[in-house]
Backbone as numpy.savetxt, mean C-alpha at the origin, in Angstrom:
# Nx Ny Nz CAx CAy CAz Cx Cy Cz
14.12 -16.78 21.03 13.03 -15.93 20.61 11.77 -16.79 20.48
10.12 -16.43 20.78 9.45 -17.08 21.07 8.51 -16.43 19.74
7.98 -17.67 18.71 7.45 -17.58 17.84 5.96 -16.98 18.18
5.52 -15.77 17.57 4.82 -15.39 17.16 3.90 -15.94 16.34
2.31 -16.36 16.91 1.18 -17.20 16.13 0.97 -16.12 15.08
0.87 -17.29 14.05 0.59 -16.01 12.98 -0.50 -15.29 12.59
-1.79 -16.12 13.40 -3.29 -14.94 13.50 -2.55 -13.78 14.09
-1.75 -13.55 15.51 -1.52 -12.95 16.43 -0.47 -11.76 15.61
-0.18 -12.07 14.90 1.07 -11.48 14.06 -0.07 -10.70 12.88
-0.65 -11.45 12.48 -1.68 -10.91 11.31 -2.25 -9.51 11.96
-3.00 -9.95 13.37 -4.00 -8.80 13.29 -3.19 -7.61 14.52
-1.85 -7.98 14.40 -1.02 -6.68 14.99 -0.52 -5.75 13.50
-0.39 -7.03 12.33 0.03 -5.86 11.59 -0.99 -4.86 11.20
-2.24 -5.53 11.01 -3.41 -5.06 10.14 -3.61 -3.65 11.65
-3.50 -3.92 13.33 -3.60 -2.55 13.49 -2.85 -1.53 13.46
-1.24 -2.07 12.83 -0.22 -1.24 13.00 -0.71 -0.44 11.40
-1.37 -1.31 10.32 -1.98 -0.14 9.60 -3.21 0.46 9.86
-3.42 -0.37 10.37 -4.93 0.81 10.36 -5.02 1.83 11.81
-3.89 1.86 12.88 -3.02 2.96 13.04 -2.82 4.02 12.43
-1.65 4.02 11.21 -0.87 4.39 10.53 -2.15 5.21 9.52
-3.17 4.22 8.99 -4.33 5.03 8.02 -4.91 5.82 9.11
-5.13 5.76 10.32 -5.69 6.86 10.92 -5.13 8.51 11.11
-3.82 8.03 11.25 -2.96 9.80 11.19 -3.17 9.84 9.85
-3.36 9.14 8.89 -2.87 9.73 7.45 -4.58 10.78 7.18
-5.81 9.44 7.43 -6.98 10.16 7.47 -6.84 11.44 8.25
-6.07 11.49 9.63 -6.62 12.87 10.49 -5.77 14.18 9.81
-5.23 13.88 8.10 -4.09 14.93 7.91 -4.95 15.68 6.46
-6.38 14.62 6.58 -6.95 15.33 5.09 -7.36 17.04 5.47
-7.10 17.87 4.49 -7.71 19.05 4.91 -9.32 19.16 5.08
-9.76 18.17 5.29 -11.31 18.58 5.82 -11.20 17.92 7.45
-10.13 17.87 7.67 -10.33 17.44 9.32 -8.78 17.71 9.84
-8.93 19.37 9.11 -7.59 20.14 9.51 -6.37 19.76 9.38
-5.84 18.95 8.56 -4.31 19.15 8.24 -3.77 20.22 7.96
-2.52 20.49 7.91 -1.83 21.37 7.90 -0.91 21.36 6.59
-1.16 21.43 5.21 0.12 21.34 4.28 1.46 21.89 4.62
1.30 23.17 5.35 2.72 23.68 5.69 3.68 22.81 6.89
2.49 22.26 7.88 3.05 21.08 8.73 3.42 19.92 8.73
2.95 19.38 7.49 2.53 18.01 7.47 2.79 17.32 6.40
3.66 16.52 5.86 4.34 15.85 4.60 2.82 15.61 4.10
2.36 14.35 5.19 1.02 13.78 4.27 -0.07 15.04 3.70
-0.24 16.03 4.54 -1.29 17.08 4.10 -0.94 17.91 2.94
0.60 18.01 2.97 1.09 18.17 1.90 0.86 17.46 0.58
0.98 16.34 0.62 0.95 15.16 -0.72 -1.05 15.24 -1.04
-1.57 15.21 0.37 -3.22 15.35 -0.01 -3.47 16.74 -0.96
-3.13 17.38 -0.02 -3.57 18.90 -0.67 -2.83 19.35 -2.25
-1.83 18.69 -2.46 -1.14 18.77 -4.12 -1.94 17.65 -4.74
-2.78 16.91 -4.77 -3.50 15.88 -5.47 -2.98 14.59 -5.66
-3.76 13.72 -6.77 -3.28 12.33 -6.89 -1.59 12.50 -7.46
-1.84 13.14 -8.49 -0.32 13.56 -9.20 1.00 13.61 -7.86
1.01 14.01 -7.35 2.14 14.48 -6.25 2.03 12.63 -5.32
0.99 12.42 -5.07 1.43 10.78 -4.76 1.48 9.77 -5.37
0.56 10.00 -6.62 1.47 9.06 -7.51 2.09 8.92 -7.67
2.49 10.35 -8.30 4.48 10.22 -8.76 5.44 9.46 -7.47
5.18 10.18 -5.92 5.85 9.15 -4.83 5.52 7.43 -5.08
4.59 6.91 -5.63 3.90 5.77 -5.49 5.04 4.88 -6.49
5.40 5.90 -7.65 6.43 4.98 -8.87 7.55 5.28 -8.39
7.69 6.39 -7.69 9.58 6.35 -7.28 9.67 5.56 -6.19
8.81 5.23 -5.25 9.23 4.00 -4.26 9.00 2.78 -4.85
8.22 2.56 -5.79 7.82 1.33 -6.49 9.26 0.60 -7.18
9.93 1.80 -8.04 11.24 1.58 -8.62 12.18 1.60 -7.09
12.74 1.80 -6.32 13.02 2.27 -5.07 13.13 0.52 -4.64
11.92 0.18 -4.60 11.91 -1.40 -4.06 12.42 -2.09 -4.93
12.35 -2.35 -6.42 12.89 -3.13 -7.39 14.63 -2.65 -7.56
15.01 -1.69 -7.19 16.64 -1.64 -7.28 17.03 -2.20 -5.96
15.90 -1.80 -4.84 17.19 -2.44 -3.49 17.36 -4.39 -3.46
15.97 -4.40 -4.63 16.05 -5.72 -4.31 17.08 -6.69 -5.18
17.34 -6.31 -6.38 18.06 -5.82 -7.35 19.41 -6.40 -6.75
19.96 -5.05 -5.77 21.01 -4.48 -5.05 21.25 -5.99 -3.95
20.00 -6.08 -3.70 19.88 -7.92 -3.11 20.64 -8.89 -3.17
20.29 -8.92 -4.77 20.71 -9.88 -5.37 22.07 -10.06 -5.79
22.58 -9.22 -5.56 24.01 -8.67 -5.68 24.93 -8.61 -4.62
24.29 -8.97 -3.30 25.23 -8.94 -2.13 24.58 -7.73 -1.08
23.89 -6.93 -1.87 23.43 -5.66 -0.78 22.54 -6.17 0.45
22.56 -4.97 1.23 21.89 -5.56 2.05 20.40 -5.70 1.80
19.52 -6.93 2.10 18.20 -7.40 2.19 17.18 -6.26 2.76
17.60 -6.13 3.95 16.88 -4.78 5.24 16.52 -3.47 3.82
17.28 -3.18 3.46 16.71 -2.22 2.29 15.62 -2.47 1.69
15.45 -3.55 1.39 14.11 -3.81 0.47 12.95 -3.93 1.44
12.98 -3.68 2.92 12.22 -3.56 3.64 11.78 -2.04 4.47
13.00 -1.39 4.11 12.67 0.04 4.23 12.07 0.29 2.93
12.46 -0.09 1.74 11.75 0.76 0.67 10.22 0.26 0.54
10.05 -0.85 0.99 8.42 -1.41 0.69 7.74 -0.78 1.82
8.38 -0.33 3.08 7.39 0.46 3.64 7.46 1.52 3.62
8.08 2.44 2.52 7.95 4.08 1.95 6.85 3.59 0.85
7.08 2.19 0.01 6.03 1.94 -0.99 4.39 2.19 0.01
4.81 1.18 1.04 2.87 1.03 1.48 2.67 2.09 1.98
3.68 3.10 2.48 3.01 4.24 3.33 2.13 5.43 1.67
2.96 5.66 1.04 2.59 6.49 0.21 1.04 5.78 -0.57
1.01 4.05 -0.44 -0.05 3.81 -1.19 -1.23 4.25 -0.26
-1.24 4.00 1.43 -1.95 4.12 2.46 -2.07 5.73 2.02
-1.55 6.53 1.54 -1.36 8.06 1.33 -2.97 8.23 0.17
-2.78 7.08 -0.74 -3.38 7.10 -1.58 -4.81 6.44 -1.51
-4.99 5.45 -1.03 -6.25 4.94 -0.41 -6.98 5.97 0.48
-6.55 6.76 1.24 -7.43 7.58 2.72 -7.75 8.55 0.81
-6.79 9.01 0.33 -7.42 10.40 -0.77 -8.85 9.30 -1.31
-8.88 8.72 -2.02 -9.94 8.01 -2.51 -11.00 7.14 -1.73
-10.56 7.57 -0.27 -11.63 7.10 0.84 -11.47 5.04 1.16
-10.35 4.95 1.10 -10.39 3.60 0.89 -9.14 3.48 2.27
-9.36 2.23 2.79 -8.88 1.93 3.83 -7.80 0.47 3.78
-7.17 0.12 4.18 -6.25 -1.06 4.32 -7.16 -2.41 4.38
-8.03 -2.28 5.33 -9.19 -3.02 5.69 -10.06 -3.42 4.21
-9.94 -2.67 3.61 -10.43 -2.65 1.96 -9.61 -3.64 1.19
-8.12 -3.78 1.38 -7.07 -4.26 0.45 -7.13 -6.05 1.45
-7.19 -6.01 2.47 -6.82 -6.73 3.23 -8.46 -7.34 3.03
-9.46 -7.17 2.87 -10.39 -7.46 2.42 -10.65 -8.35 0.94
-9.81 -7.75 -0.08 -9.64 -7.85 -1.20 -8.53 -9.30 -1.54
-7.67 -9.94 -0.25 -6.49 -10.36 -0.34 -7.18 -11.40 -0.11
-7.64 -11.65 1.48 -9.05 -12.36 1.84 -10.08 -13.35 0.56
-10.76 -12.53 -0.02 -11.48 -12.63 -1.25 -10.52 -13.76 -2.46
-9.19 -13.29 -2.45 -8.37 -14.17 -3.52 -7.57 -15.37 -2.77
-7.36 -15.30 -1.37 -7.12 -16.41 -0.95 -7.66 -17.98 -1.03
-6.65 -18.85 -1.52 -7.13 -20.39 -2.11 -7.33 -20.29 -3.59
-7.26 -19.11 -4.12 -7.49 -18.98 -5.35 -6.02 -18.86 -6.38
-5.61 -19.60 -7.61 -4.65 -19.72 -7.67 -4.38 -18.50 -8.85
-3.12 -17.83 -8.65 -2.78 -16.54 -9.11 -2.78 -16.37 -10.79
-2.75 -17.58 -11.17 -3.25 -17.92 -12.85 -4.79 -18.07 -13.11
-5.48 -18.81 -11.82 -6.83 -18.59 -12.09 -7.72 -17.27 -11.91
-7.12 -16.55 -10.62 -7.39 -15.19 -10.27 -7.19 -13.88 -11.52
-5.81 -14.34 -12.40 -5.69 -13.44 -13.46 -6.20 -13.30 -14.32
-6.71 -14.78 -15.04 -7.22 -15.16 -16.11 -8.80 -14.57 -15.49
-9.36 -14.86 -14.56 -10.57 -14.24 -14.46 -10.80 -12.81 -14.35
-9.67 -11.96 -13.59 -10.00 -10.70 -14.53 -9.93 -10.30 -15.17
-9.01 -10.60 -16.50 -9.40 -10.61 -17.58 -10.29 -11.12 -18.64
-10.83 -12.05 -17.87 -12.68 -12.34 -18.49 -13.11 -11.00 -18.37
-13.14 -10.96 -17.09 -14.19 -9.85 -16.50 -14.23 -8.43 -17.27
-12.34 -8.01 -17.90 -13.11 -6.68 -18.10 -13.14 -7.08 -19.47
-13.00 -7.82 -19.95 -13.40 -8.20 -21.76 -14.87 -8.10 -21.95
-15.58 -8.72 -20.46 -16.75 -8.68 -20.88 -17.42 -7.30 -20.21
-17.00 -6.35 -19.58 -16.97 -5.05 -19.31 -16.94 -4.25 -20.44
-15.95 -4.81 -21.68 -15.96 -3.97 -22.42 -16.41 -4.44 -23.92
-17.38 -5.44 -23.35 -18.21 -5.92 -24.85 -17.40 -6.96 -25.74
-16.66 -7.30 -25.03 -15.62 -7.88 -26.60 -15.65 -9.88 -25.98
């Protein structure tokens, strides 16, 4: 098997989502989805509530298969459930107008930055957001 460069790998995944955010965008009911047709137009048209709630049952979903992992199960599970996790979050970004390109933007931004220094600074940030 012939290794895959990992720019080359990067910006196939980033179009395999931003693919994937394009059917989800073409399912909002202002550019004709269908709720009776359409899972996603469905989850749009019932509000944040109806994908949130999907957002914590795949969230828990990924933490048992991985869980289940750790235990001998199979691995491949925790890779079906993280992509029921990203699809429903991608569900949730197009409702609030926000794109992958946004997150992947955002990932960008914290890269080189170390995940104790990145934390500790947002929590400066909203302390001082919120006066204290």
């Amino acid at each position: 098997m012939t290794a895959v460069p990992v720019p080359a790998l990067a910006n196939a995944s980033q179009d395999a989502l931003a693919r994937l955010a394009a059917v989800i965008e073409s399912r909002k009911a202002a550019k004709g989805g269908d709720p009776t047709a359409s899972y996603v137009a469905r989850l749009l048209h019932q509000g944040p509530d109806a994908f949130l709630k999907k957002i914590g049952e795949e969230a828990t979903e990924v933490v048992m298969a991985a869980k289940d992992a750790d235990h001998g199960g199979a691995k491949e599970k925790i890779v079906s459930e993280v992509a029921d996790l990203w699809f429903h979050c991608l569900i949730a970004l197009a409702h609030y107008d926000l794109t992958p390109a946004d997150v992947i933007a955002e990932l960008e931004r914290r890269a080189g930055t170390s995940g104790m220094e990145e934390k500790a600074l947002r929590k400066a940030v909203l302390r001082d957001a919120q006066g204290g």
